[in-house]
C-alpha positions in Angstrom: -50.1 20.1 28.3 -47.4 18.1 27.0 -46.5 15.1 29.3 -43.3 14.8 31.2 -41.0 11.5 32.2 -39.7 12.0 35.6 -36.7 9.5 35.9 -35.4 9.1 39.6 -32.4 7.6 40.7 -32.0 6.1 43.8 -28.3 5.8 45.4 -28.1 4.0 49.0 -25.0 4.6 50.9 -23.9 1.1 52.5 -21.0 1.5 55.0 -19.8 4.6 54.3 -19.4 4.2 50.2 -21.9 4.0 47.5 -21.9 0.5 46.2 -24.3 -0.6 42.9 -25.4 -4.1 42.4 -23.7 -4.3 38.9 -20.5 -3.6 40.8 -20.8 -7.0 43.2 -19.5 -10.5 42.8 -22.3 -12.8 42.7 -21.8 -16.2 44.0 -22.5 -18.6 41.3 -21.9 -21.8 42.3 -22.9 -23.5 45.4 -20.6 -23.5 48.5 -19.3 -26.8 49.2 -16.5 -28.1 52.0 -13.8 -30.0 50.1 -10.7 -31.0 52.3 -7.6 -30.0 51.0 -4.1 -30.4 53.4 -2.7 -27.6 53.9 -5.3 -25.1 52.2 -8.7 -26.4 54.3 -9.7 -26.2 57.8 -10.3 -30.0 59.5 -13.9 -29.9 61.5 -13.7 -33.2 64.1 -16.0 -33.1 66.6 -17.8 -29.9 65.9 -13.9 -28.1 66.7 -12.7 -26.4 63.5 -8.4 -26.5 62.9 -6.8 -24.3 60.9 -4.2 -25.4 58.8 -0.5 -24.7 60.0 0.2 -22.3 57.2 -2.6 -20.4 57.4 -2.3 -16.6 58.5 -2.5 -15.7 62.1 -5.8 -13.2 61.0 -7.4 -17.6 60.0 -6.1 -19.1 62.8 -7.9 -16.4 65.3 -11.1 -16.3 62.8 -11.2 -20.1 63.3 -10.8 -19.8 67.2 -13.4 -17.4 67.3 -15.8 -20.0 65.4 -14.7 -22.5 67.7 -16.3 -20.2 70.4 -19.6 -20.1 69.1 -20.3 -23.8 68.6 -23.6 -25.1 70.2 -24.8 -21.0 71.4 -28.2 -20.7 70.6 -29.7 -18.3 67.4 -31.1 -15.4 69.0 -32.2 -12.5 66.5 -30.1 -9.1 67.6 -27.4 -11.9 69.2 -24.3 -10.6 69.0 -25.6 -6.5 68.5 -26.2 -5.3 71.9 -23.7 -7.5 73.6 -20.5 -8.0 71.7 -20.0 -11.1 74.0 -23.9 -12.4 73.8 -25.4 -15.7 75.2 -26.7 -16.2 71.3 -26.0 -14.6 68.0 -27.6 -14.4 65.4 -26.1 -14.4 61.3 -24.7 -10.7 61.3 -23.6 -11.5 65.0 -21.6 -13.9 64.2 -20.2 -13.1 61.5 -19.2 -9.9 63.2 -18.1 -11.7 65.8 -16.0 -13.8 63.7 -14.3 -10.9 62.2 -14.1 -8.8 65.2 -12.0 -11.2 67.2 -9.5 -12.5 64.0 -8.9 -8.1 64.0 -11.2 -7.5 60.9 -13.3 -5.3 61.8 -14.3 -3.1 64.8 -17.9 -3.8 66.1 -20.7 -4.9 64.1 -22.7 -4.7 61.1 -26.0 -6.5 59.9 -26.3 -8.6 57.2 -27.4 -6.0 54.5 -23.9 -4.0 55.2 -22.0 -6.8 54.5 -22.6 -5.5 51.1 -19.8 -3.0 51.1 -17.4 -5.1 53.6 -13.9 -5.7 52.5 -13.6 -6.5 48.7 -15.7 -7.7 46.3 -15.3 -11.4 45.3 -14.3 -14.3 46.6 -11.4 -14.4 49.1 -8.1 -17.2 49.8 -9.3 -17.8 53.3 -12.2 -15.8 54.1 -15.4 -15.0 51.9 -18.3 -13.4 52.8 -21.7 -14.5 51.4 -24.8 -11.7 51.5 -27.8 -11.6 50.7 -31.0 -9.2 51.5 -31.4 -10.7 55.0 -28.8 -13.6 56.1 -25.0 -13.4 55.9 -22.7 -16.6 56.1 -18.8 -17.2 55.8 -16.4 -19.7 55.3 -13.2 -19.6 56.9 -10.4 -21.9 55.2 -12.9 -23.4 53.2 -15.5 -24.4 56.0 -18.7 -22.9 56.1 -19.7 -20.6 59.9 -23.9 -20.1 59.4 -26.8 -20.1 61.2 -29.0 -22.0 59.3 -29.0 -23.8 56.1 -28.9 -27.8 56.0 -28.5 -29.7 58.9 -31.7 -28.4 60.8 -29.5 -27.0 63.9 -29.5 -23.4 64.4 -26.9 -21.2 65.6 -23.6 -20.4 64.9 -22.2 -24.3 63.7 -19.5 -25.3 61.2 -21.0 -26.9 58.2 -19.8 -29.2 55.7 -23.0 -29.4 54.2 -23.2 -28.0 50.6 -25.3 -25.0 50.7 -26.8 -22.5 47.8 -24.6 -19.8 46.7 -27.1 -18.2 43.9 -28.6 -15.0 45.2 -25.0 -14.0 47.6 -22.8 -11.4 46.8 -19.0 -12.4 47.6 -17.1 -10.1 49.6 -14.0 -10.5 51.8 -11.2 -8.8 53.9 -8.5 -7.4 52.5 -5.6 -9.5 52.2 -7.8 -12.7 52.7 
């Protein structure tokens, strides 16, 4: 009997399109907080402030962030409960999103991978990976974890390893 190749392809649906890996914008550098007037959000205090020019879309992203600070990480946070008493990195993210009018409801981190548009965005970018999910929001970073030891939702102007996420952001943004 002559032998056979079987070649199988494998095509996940994420969010309601296909979406291949070759077809992603892959962070390449790491993400790092530089003020800039005028283009950067200020952090004082733990409060984020948006810049005056920034579109209304920023402005209630940043607010949103502003929320979050010092809630605890709790896994499923932010899933269950759109208004939760912890969140999680999808949850806030979401969360994030959801209240600057975004999105509608919630996704976890490994459907972030079809979110918006690919790449990095002027005021909001997305970073995904298999597992966690960050964003930074006129330049300042909203995540969970990474440098700094404290987790839950916290601004961060710690520089923090890009390699490995795929860039996405909303439309517009």
């Amino acid at each position: 009997m002559k032998g056979f190749l079987l070649l199988l392809t494998v095509i996940v649906p994420i969010s309601g399109g296909l979406v291949s890996c070759s077809s992603q914008v892959k962070a390449r550098q790491p993400v790092s907080y530089h003020f800039q007037y005028g283009r950067t959000a200020m952090l004082k205090d733990g409060i984020a402030y948006a810049p005056k020019n920034a579109p209304a879309a920023v402005k209630r992203a940043i607010a949103a962030g502003n929320r979050l600070q010092n809630m605890p990480y709790k896994w499923g946070g932010g899933h269950a409960h759109l208004a939760d008493s912890g969140y999680d990195c999808s949850g806030t993210v979401s969360y994030v999103l959801r209240e600057a009018g975004l999105m509608k409801g919630c996704l976890p981190s490994k459907d972030y991978f079809g979110y918006g548009k690919k790449g990095e965005g002027k005021w909001i970018t997305i970073y995904a990976r298999n597992g966690h999910v960050f964003m930074t929001v006129a330049g300042l970073r909203l995540d969970t974890g990474g440098p700094g030891g404290e987790s839950g939702p916290r601004w961060k102007t710690a520089t923090r390893q890009g390699v490995g996420h795929v860039m996405r952001h909303p439309s517009g943004y």
